[in-house]
C-alpha positions in Angstrom: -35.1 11.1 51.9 -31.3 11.8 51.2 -27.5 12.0 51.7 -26.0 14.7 51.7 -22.6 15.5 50.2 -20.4 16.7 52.7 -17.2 16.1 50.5 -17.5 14.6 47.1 -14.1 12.6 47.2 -11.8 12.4 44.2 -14.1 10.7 41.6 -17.4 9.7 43.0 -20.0 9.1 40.4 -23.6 7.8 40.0 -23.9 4.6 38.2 -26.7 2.5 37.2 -26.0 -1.3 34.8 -25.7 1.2 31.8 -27.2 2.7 28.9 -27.5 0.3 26.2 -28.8 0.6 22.5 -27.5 4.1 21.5 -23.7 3.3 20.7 -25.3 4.1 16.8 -25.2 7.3 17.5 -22.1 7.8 19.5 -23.2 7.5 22.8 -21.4 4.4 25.1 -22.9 2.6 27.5 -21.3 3.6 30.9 -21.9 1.7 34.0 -20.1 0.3 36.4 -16.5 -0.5 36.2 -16.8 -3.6 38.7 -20.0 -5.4 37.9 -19.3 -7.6 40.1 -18.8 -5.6 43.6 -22.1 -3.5 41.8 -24.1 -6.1 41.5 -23.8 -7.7 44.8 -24.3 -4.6 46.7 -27.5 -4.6 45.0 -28.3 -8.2 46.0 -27.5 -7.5 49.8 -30.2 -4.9 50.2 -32.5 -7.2 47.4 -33.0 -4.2 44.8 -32.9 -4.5 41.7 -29.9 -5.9 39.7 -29.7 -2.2 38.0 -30.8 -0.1 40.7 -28.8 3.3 40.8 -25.7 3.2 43.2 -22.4 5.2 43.7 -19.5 4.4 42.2 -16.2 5.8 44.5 -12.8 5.7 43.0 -10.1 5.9 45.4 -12.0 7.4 48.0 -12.1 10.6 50.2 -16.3 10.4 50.2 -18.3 11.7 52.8 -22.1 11.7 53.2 -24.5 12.4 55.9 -27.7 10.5 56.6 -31.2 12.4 56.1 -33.5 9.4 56.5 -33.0 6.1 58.3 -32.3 3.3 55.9 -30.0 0.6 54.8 -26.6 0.7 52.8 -24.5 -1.9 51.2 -20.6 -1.4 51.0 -18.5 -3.6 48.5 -15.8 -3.0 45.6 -12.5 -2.0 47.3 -11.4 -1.5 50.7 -11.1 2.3 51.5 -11.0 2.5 54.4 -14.9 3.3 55.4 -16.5 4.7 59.1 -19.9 4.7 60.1 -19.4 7.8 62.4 -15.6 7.2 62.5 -16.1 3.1 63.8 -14.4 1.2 60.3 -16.6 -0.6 58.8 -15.9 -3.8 56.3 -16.8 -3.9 52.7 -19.1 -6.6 51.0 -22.1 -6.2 54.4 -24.6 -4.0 54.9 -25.3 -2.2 57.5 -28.4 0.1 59.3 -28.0 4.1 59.0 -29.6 6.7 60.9 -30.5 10.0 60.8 -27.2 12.2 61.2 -24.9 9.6 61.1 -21.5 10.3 58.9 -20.5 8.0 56.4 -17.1 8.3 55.1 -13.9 6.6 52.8 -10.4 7.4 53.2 -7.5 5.8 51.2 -7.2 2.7 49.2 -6.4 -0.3 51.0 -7.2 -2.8 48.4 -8.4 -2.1 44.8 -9.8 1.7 43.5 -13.6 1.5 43.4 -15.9 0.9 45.9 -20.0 0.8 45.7 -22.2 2.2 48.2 -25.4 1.0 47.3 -29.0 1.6 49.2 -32.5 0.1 49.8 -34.6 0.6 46.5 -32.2 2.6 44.7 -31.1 6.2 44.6 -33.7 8.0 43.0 -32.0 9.6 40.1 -33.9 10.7 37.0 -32.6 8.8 33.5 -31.8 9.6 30.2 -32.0 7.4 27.5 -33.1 4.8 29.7 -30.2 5.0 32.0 -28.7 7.6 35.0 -25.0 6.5 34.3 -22.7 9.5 34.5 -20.6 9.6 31.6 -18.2 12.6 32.3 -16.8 13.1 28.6 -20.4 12.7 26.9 -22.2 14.8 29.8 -25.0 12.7 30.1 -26.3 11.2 33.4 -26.0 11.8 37.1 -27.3 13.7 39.2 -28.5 16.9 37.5 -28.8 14.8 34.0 -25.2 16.7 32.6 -22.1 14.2 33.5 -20.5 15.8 36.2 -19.3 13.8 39.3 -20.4 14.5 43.1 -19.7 18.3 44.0 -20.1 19.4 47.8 -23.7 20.2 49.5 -25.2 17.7 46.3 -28.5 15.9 47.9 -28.9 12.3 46.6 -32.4 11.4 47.2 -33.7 7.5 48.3 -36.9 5.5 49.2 -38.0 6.9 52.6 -38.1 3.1 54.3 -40.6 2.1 56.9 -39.3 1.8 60.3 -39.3 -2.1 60.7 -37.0 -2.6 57.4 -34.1 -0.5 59.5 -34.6 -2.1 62.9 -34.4 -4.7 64.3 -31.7 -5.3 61.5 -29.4 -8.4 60.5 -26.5 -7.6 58.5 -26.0 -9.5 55.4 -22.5 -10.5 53.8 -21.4 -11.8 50.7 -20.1 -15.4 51.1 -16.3 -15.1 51.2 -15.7 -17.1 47.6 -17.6 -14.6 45.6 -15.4 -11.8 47.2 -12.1 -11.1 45.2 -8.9 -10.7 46.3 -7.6 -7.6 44.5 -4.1 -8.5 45.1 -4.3 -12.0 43.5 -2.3 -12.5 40.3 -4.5 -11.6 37.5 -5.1 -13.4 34.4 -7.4 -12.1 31.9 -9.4 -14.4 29.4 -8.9 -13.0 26.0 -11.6 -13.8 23.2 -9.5 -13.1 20.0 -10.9 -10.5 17.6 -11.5 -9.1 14.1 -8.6 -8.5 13.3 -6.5 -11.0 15.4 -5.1 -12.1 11.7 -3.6 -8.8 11.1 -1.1 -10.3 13.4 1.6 -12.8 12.9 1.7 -16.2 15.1 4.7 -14.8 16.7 3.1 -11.6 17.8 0.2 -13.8 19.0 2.6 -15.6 21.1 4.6 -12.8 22.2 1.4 -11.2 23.1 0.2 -14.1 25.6 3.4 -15.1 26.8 4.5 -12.0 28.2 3.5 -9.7 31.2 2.2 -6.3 30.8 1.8 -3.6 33.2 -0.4 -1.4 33.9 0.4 2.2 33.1 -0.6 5.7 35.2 -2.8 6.2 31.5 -6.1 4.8 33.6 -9.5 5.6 33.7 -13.4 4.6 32.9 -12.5 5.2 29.3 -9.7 2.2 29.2 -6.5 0.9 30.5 -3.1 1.7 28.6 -0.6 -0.9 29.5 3.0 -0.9 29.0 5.2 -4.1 28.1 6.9 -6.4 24.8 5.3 -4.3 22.0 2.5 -6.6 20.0 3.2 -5.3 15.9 0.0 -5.6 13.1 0.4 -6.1 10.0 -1.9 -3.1 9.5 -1.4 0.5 10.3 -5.1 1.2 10.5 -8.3 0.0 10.0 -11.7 1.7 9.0 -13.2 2.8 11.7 -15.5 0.1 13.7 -17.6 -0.3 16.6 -15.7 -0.8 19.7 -17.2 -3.6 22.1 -16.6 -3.2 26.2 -13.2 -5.2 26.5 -11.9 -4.7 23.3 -7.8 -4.3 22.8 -6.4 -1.8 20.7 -3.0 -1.9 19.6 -1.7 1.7 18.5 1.1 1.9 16.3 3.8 2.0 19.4 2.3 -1.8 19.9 1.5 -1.2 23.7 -2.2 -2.7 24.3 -5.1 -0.7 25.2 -8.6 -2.3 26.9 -11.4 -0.7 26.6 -13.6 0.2 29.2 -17.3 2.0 29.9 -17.0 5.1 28.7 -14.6 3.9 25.9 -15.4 5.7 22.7 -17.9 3.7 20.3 -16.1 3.9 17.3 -12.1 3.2 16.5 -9.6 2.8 14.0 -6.4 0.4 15.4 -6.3 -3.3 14.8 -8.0 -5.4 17.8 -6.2 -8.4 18.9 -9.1 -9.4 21.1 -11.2 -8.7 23.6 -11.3 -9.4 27.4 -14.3 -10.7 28.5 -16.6 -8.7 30.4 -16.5 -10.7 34.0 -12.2 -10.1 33.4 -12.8 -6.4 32.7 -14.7 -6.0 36.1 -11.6 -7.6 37.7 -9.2 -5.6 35.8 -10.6 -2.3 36.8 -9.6 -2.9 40.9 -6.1 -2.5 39.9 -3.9 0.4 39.8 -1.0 1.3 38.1 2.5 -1.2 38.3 0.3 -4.1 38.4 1.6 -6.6 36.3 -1.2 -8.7 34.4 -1.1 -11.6 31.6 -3.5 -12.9 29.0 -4.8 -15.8 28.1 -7.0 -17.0 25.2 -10.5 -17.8 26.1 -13.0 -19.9 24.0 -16.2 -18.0 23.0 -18.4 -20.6 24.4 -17.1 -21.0 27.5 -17.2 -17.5 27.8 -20.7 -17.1 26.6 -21.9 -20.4 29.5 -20.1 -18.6 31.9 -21.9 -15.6 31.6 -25.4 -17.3 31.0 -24.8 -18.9 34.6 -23.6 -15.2 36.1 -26.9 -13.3 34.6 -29.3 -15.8 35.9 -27.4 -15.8 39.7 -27.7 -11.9 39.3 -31.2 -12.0 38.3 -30.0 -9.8 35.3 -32.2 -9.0 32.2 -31.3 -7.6 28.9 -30.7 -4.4 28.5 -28.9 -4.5 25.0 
């Protein structure tokens, strides 16, 4: 059956692992912001690594239950009821007909996920459902736009044994991050990474940066010691999810999902993609560093997260 939107939030959004292969022609890849707290929801209700999900930043969401099923909660703390009781993030839990599932305020991090058994049923464009707000593709009625009021989000109807009797799963508490942890970023450097003097390389990782109120699923803008190039430009390139742009004022940008595919400032580097995911639970004042991150350690790393995930190419 469905939920139904009884308040759409501030920015809730449908999100799927992406839309890959197209970036040639100027469309990005969207997706989640937090792989992580994405994937996992997915795992607790054993759906597909991919399977369509919401995405709520900041909170505010409410939904009511058309169909008896399951749901999986993880990403940030908001602040979620089941029928006003306050639920915790990173479980699952049974829903019923009528019931009322809502988020209020951050408590820690911006985006949760509120995945549910086998999937939202949303139909995909060029392979993918991902809303990308700015290129109006994906979501619910295949044009961009986020959640409105009275929207109906259809699911698998489920058989009355998968709701009940029902055991909540968790996710074990190492794999669940603590937003408000010091956060270090692993940095693979770039293209252009000798555009920049050693000194601007050191300034660059030695120094503390801050995350500005510039924020959304397009990239971060950070404030902090400015980072200078040698060049004032470059031909426009590809952008890769991660990458850090530094504009001619030297503050760093990174790169998000629905960062534009093509650019023209100097890249020091790139934050690696498991980083990225962390970096997108905080908000603005949080202080972050860098730190230089070897491409194969990145790459085994990631090898060992795709096969835990179950995840298959998409790119």
């Amino acid at each position: 059956m469905a939920f139904k939107v009884i308040n759409p939030g501030l920015i809730s959004v449908i999100q799927d692992f992406g839309r890959y292969g197209y970036q040639h022609i100027g469309v990005t890849t969207g997706g989640p912001m937090d792989e992580h707290a994405f994937l996992w929801a997915n795992r607790l209700l054993d759906n597909a690594f991919d399977a369509a999900q919401l995405e709520i930043t900041i909170g505010m969401l409410q939904l009511e239950v058309q169909q008896p099923t399951v749901i999986a909660m993880t990403g940030a703390d908001l602040g979620a009821t089941i029928n006003g009781l306050a639920v915790r993030p990173w479980q699952s839990y049974p829903v019923n007909q009528g019931d009322q599932i809502a988020f209020n305020r951050p408590k820690t991090g911006l985006r949760a996920y509120l995945a549910v058994k086998g999937g939202l049923q949303i139909t995909q464009q060029l392979g993918s459902a991902a809303t990308v707000v700015r290129e109006r593709i994906g979501g619910l009625q295949a044009n961009g736009k986020k959640l409105a009021t009275g929207d109906v989000l259809p699911y698998p109807i489920m058989s009355p044994s998968v709701v009940q009797p029902f055991v909540s799963k968790r996710v074990p508490e190492q794999f669940i991050p603590d937003y408000s942890a010091p956060l270090i970023l692993g940095v693979i450097l770039g293209y252009q990474c000798n555009s920049f003097a050693q000194a601007e390389i050191q300034k660059f990782f030695s120094n503390k940066y801050e995350i500005t109120q510039d924020i959304d699923r397009m990239g971060y803008r950070l404030t902090g010691e400015p980072v200078n190039s040698l060049l004032e430009g470059i031909i426009s390139e590809g952008i890769s999810y991660g990458a850090i742009q530094i504009p001619k004022d030297g503050q760093p940008i990174v790169l998000l999902r629905d960062r534009q595919t093509i650019g023209g400032y100097p890249k020091i580097g790139c934050v690696t993609t498991l980083d990225a995911a962390r970096l997108s639970q905080r908000g603005p004042g949080t202080k972050i560093r860098f730190a230089i991150k070897d491409i194969h350690q990145a790459e085994a790393e990631r090898m060992i997260y795709n096969r835990f995930f179950g995840i298959q190419s998409k790119r």
